[in-house]
C-alpha positions, 0 to 999 in steps of 0.5 A: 607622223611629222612627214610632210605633205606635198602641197597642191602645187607640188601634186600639180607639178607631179601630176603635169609632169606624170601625163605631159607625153600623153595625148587624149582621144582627140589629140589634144594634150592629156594635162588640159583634162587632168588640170580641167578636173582638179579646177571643176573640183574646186569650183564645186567646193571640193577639199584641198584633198579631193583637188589633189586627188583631181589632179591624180585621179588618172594617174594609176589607171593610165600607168604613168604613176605606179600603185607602189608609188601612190603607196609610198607618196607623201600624201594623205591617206584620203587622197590615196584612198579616193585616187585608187577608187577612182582607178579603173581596173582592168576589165572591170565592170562599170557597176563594181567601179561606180560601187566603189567610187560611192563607198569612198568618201570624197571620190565622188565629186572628184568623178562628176568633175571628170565626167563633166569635163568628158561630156563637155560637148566641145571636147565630144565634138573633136571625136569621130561619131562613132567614138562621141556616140560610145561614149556619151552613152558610157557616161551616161550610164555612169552618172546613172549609176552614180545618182548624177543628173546631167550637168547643163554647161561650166556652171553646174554641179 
């Protein structure tokens, strides 16, 4: 048990590192949302741990960091537990994920503030209308089955 944990800076730098060839829907560089969640995280008075898992909270399902390695990582097991719940299988059905997301502690801040930052207008606006009208309503139905009301701008929550 004397094994030491990455700090949040160093969650940060691995994080960045793990996302920096990736682009976004809009092409703009993926590390602005990942950097967007973990600062919304603590803006909402999240744990040292639920900003660290802001931070990884993509990093599974987009395959940039492995499950093995998520295992294996020098973390709490809190952050583990809310990165895995906030990963998204593959054909998995909304209703199972948000399940999931509820029935572990702390995740769920972690997803108002990825969703928060996803739904920002700004960020919705760069996309074609189709892509902006499919989503809004993708995480609309989320929040609803989350038990979120929608956010009203950068001060909510």
């Amino acid at each position: 048990m004397s094994e030491q944990m990455l700090t949040l800076a160093e969650v940060e730098a691995i994080a960045r590192e793990a996302h920096a060839a990736q682009r976004d829907k809009a092409g703009r560089p993926y590390v602005e949302h990942i950097a967007a969640v973990a600062e919304g995280v603590r803006a909402r008075g999240g744990s040292a741990d639920q900003i660290a898992a802001g931070w990884l909270h993509d990093a599974v399902e987009d395959d940039v960091l492995s499950r093995e390695w998520l295992q294996q990582a020098a973390l709490p097991q809190p952050v583990k537990e809310m990165v895995l719940a906030l990963t998204k299988g593959e054909g998995e059905d909304l209703e199972t994920y948000t399940r999931r997301i509820l029935a572990t502690p702390g995740a769920l801040l972690v997803k108002q503030s990825d969703l928060a930052h996803n739904s920002d207008p700004a960020r919705l606006a760069l996309l074609d209308e189709a892509t902006r009208d499919r989503l809004t309503k993708k995480y609309a139905r989320t929040r609803e089955l989350l038990g979120l009301t929608a956010e009203k701008g950068p001060a909510a929550g």
